[in-house]
C-alpha positions as CSV (number, residue, x, y, z in Angstrom):
1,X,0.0,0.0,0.0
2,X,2.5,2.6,0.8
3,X,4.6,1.5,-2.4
4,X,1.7,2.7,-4.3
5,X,0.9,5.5,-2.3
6,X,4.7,6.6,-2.8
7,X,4.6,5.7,-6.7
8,X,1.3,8.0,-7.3
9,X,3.0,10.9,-5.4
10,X,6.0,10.5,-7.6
11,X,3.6,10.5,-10.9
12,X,1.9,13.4,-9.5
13,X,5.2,15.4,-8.6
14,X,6.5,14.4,-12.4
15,X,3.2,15.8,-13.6
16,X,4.2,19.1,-11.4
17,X,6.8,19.6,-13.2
18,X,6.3,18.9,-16.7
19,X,6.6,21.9,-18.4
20,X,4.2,23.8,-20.5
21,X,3.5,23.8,-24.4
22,X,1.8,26.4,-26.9
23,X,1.4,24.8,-29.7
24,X,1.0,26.8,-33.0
25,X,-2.7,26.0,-33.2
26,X,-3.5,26.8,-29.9
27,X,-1.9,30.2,-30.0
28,X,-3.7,30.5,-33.3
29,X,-7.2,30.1,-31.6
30,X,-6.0,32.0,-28.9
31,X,-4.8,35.6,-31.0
32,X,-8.2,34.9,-32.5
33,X,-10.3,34.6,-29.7
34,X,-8.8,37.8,-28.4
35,X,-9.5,39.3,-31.3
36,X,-12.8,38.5,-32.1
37,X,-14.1,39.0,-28.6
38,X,-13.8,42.8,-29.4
39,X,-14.4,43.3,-32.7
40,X,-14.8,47.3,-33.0
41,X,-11.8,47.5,-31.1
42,X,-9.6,45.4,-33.6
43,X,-11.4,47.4,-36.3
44,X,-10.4,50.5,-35.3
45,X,-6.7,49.4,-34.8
46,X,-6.8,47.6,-38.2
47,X,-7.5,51.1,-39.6
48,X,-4.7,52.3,-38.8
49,X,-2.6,49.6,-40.7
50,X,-5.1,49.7,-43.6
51,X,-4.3,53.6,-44.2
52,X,-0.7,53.3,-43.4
53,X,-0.1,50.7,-46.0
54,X,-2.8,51.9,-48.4
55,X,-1.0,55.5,-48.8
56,X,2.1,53.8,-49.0
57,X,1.1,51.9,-52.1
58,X,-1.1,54.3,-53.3
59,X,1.7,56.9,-53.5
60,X,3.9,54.7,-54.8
61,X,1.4,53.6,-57.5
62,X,0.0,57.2,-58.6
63,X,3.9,58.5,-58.5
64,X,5.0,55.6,-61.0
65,X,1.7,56.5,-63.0
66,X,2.4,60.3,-62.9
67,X,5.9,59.9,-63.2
68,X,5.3,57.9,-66.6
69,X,2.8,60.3,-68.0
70,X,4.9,63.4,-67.1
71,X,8.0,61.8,-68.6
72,X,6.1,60.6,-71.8
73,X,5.4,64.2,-72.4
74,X,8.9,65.2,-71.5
75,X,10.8,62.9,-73.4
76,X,8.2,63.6,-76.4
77,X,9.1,67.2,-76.1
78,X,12.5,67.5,-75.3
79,X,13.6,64.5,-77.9
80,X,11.7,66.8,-80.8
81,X,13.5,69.7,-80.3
82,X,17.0,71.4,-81.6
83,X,18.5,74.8,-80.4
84,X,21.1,76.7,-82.9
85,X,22.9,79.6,-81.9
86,X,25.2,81.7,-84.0
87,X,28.7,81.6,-82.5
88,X,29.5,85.2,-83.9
89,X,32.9,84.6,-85.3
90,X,33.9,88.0,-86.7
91,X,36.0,86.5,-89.0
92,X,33.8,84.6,-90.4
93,X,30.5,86.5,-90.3
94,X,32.6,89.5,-91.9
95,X,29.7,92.3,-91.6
96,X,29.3,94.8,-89.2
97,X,25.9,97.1,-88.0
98,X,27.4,100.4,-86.4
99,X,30.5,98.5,-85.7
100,X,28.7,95.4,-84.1
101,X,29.5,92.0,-85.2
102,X,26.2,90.6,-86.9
103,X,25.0,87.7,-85.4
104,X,23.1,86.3,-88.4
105,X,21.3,83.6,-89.8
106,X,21.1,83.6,-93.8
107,X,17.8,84.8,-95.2
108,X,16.5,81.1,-96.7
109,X,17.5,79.4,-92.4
110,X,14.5,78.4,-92.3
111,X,13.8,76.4,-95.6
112,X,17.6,75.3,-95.7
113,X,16.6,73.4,-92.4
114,X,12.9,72.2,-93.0
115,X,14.6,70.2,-96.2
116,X,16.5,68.4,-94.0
117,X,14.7,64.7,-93.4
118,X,12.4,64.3,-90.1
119,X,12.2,68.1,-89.5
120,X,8.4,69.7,-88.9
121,X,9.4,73.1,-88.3
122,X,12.5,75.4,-87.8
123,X,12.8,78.8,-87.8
124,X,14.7,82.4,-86.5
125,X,13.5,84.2,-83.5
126,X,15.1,86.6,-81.2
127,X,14.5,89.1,-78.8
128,X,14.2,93.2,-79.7
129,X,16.5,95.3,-77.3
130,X,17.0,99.0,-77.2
131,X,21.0,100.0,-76.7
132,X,21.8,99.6,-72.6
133,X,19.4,96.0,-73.1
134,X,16.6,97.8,-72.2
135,X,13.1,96.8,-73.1
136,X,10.6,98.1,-76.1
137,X,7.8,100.3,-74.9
138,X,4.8,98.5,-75.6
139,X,1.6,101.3,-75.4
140,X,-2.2,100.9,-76.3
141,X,-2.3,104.3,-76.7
142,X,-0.7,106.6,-79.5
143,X,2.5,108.4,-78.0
144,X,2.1,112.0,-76.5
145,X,4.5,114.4,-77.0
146,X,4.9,114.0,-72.6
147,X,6.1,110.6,-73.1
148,X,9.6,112.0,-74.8
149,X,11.6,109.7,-77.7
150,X,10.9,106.5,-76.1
151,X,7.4,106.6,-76.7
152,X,6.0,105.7,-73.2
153,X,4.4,102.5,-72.7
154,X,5.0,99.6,-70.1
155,X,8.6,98.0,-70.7
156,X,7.3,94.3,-72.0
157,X,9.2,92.1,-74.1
158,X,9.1,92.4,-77.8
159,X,10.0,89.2,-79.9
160,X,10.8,88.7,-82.8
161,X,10.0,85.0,-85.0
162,X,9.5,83.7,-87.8
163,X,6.0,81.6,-88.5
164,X,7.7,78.6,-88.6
165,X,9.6,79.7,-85.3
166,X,6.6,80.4,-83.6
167,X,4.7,76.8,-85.1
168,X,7.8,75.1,-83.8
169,X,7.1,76.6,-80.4
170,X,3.7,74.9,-80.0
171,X,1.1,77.9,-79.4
172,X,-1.8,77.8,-78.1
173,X,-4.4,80.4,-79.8
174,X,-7.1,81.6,-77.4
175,X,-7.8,84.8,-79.7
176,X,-7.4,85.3,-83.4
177,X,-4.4,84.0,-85.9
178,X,-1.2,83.7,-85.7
179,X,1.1,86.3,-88.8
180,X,2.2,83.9,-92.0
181,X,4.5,84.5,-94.3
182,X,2.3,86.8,-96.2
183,X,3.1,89.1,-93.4
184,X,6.7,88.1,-93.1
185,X,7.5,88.6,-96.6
186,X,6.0,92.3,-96.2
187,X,7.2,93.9,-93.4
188,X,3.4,94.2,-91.8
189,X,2.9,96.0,-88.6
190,X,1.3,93.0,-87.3
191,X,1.6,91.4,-83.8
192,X,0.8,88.4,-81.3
193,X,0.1,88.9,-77.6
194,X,0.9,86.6,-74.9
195,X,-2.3,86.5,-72.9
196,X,-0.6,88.2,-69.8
197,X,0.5,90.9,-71.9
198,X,-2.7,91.7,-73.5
199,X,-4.0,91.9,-70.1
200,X,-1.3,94.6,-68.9
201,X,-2.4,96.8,-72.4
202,X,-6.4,96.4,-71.5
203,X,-6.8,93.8,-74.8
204,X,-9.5,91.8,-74.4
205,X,-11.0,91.1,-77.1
206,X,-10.1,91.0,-81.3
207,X,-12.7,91.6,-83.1
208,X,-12.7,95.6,-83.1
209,X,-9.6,95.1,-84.5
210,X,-6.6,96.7,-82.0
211,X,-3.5,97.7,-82.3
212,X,-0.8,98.1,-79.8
213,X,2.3,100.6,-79.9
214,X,5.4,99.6,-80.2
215,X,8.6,102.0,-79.7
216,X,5.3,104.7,-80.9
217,X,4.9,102.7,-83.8
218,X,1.1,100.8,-84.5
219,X,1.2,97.1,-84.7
220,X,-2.3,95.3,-85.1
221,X,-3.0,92.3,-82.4
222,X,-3.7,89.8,-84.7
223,X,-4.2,86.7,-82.3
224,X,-3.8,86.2,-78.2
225,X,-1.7,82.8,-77.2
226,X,-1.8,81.3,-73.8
227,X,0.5,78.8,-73.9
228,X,3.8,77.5,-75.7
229,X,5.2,74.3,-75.4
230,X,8.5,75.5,-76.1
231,X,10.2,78.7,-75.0
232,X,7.9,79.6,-72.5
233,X,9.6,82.7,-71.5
234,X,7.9,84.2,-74.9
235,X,4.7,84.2,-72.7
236,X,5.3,87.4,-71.3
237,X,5.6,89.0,-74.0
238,X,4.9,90.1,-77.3
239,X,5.7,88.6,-80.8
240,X,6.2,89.8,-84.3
241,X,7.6,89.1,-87.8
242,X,10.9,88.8,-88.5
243,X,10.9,90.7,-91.4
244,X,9.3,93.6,-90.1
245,X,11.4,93.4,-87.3
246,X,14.6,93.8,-89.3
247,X,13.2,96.7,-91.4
248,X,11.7,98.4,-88.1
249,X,15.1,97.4,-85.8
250,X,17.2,96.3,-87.7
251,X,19.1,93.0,-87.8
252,X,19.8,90.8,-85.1
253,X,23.5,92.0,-83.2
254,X,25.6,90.5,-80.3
255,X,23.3,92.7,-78.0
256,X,20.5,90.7,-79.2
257,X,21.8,87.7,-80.9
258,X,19.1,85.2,-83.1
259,X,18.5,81.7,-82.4
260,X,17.1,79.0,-84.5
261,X,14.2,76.6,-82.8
262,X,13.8,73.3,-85.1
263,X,10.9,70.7,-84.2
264,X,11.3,67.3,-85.3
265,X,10.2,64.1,-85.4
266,X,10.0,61.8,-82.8
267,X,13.8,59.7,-83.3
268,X,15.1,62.6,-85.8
269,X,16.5,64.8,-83.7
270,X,20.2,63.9,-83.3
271,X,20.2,63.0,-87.4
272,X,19.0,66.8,-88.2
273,X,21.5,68.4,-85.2
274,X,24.4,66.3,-86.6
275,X,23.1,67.7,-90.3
276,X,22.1,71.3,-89.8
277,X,25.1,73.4,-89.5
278,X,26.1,72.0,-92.8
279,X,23.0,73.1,-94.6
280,X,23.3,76.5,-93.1
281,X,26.9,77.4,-93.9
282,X,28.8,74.7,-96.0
283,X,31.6,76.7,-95.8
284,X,32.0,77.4,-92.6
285,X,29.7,74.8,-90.8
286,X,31.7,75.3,-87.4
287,X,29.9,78.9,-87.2
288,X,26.5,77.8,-86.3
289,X,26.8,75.6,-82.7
290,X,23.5,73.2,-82.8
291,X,22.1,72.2,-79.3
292,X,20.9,68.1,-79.9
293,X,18.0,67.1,-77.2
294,X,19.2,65.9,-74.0
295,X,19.0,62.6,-73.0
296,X,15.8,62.2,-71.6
297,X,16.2,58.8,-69.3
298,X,19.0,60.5,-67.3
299,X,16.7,63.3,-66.5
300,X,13.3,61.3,-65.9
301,X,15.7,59.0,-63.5
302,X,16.8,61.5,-61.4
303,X,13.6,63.8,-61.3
304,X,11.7,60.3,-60.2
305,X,14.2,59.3,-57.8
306,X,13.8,62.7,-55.5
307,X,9.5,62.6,-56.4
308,X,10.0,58.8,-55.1
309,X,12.4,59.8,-52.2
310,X,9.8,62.5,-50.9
311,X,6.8,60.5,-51.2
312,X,8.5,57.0,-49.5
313,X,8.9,59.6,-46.6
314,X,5.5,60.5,-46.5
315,X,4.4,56.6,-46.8
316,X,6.7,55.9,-43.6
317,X,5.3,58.5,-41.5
318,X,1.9,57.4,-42.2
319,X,3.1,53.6,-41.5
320,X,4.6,54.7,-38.2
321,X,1.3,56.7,-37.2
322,X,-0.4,53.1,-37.9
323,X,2.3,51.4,-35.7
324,X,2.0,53.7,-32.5
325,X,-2.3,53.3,-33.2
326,X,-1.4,49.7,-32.9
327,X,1.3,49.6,-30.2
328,X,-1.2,51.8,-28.0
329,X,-4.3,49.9,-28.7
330,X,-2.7,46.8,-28.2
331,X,-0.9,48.3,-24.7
332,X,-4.5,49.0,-23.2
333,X,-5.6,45.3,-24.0
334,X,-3.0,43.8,-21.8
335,X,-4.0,46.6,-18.8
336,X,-8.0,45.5,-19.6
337,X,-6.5,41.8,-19.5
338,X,-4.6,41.6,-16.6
339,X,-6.8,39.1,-15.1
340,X,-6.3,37.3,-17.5
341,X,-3.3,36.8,-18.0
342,X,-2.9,36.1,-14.2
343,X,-5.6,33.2,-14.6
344,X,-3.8,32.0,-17.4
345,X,-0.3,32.1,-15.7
346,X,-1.3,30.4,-12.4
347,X,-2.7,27.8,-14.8
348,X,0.7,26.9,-16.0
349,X,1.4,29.5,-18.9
350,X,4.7,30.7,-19.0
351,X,6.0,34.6,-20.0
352,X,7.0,33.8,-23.4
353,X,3.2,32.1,-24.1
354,X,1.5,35.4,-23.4
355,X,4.1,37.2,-24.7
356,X,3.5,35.1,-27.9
357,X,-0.1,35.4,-27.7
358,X,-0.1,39.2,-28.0
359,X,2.5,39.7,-30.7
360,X,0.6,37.1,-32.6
361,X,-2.4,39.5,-32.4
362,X,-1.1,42.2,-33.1
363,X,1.4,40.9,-35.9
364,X,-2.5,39.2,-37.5
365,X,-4.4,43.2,-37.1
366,X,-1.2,44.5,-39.1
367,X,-1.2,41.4,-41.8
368,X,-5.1,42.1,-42.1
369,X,-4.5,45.9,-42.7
370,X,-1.9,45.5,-44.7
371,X,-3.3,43.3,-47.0
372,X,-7.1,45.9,-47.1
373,X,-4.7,48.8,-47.4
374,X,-2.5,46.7,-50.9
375,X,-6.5,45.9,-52.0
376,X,-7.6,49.5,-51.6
377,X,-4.5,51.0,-52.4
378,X,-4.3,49.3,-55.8
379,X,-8.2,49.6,-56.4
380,X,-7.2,53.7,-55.8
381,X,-4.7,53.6,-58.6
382,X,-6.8,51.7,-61.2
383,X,-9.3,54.2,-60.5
384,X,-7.4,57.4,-60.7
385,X,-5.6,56.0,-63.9
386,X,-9.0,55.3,-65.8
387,X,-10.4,58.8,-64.4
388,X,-7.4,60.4,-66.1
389,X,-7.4,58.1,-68.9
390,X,-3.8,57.4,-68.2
391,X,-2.2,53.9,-67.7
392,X,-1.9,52.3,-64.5
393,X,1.8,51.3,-63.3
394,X,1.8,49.1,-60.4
395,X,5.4,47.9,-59.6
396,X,5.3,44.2,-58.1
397,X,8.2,45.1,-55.7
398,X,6.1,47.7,-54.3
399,X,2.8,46.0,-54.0
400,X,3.4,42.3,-53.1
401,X,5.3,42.9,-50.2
402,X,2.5,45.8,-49.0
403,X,1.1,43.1,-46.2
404,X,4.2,41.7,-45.4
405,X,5.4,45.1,-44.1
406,X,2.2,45.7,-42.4
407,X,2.2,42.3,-40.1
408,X,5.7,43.8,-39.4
409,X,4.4,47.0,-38.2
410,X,2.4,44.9,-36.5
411,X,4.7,42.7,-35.0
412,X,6.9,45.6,-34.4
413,X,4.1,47.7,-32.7
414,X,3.6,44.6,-30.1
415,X,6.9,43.9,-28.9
416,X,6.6,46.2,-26.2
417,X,2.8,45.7,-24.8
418,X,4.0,41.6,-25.1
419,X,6.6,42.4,-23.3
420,X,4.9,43.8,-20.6
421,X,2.0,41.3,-20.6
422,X,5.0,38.9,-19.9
423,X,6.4,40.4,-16.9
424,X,2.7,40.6,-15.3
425,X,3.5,38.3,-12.0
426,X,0.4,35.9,-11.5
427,X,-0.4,37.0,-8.0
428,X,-0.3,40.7,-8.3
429,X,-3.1,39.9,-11.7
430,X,-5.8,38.4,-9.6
431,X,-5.4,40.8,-7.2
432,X,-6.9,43.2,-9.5
């Protein structure tokens, strides 16, 4: 009798000290009973994550989309164009205007480059300068006798183009025409208003037909442009032909040297800037310095990289606003829980089981949020891109890992409130 007596006390003190086990599936319905048993609560702290990780591939998702639109349109329009400059060699140019070296193109620049394969248009323009590189007067009213030699006015800028300079330059006509080469040819008084300067001269509207004075001389406003593709410092300003600016001012001159804008077609740029000092000068081809289109990957690279560096930035603050919403919600669950946990350790759970049980919970509300935030972050981008009709670029290294960095916020966010729930000593708990 006492043999067994002393044998079941043995089994019983064996049983004493077995130690405890979690398995996998038992923490599993544990995080989900905790969980579950306050739904609104896990809700709200799921929100957290699903913003967090929705704005992080949203942004990342509508700055790729933008980011592709914008440098379609750049590379389209930078990849078109070609800038020539006279270099003003005196010995080559070999005329002089009151003992100024003539920056010049020759009088056929314009159809010596448009024959040149891929080309759309090309033409002269420069600005009109006063000696001292002082401004026109630009007037809507005639010139009083008050207003001295100058002729009064406001001091806006005065350009002058040719049609096909001002075609290459992509306007946008809100009012009227733009001058042809009727005009050119002749030597009209004609003239093209930037829309900001026909506001500054009280031009509103074309169809009485006004005119503007220039240095005291009448030009008619022929047509109001509000945009340009390229040159877009010609917006402030006003425009007219290049022949009547050479018979009003004279020609072009190292205070106001002429430049030549060529559009091409889309791939023909560096074949008409390796051809086009050559068609304008044979002889001397080294006169003429011709501006090819930059490279446009280098620049859409680098402008993407700092829109992508700003907007990761953003993302991470919004992830670590989602964290401390977790960390804090998760913090007042072990306090509300004590009791608990105190049950739960005097019935053989060790620290590491409760600490496991809460950063399993909160590791499953960031998982959860991060994989609504990758759904509703994508659906956002799809929706945005059909809305603006552009196309939708999703990058998989940005979007498949989305949930896997919101269950580590979420793991992240509970390492502290687990830790704590650990350390809760089973006696103090049911205290409480």
């Amino acid at each position: 009798m006492s043999s067994d007596l002393s044998g079941t006390r043995r089994s019983v003190a064996v049983q004493d000290v077995a130690p405890s086990r979690l398995r996998i599936r038992e923490l599993g319905s544990e995080a989900l009973a905790g969980l579950v048993q306050r739904p609104a609560r896990t809700l709200l702290t799921m929100l957290g994550t699903v913003l967090g990780v929705g704005s992080f591939v949203v942004i990342l998702g509508l700055t790729s989309t933008a980011g592709g639109q914008v440098s379609s349109a750049f590379s389209v329009l930078s990849a078109t164009q070609v800038d020539i400059t006279d270099s003003g060699d005196p010995a080559l140019v070999g005329s002089t205007i009151d003992g100024q070296v003539r920056y010049d193109f020759p009088p056929d620049a314009d159809a010596r480059i448009e024959r040149l394969n891929g080309v759309v248009h090309a033409g002269v323009w420069w600005k009109l300068e006063r000696p001292g590189n002082r401004d026109i007067p630009v007037a809507a009213n005639p010139p009083s006798i008050a207003d001295g030699q100058d002729g009064g006015g406001d001091p806006i800028p005065v350009y002058a183009a040719s049609p096909d300079a001002v075609a290459a330059m992509g306007p946008t006509i809100e009012q009227g025409r733009l001058f042809d080469a009727f005009t050119e040819h002749r030597g009209e008084h004609v003239v093209v208003l930037s829309d900001s300067a026909a506001r500054r001269l009280g031009v509103s509207r074309l169809t009485a037909q006004p005119a503007v004075f220039i240095n005291g001389v009448p030009y008619l406003v022929v047509g109001i442009i509000s945009d340009l593709e390229r040159e877009p410092e010609l917006l402030l300003g006003a425009i007219i032909p290049a022949g009547t600016a050479e018979k009003d001012f004279g020609a072009p001159s190292s205070d106001s040297p002429a430049g030549m804008l060529v559009q091409t077609k889309l791939g023909a740029a560096p074949l008409v800037a390796s051809q086009a000092a050559l068609a304008l000068s044979p002889e001397h081809p080294n006169r003429f310095t011709v501006v090819p289109p930059p490279d446009p990957h280098s620049l859409k690279d680098h402008v993407t990289k700092d829109i992508n560096s700003l907007f990761l930035l953003l993302a991470g603050i919004t992830l670590v606003i989602g964290a401390v919403g977790i960390a804090n919600t998760t913090l007042v669950s072990v306090i509300e829980r004590t009791g608990e946990i105190g049950l739960r350790r005097s019935l053989g759970a060790r620290p590491r089981h409760i600490a496991a049980q809460f950063l399993t919970e909160s590791t499953a509300v960031g998982a959860l949020g991060g994989l609504l935030g990758t759904a509703f972050g994508v659906g956002g981008v799809v929706v945005v891109a059909l809305v603006k009709d552009w196309t939708a670029i999703l990058n998989p290294v940005t979007v498949l890992p989305a949930p896997l960095i919101g269950a580590l916020v979420g793991l992240l966010a509970g390492a502290y409130p687990a830790l704590r729930a650990a350390r809760i000593e089973p006696v103090e708990a049911l205290r409480r």
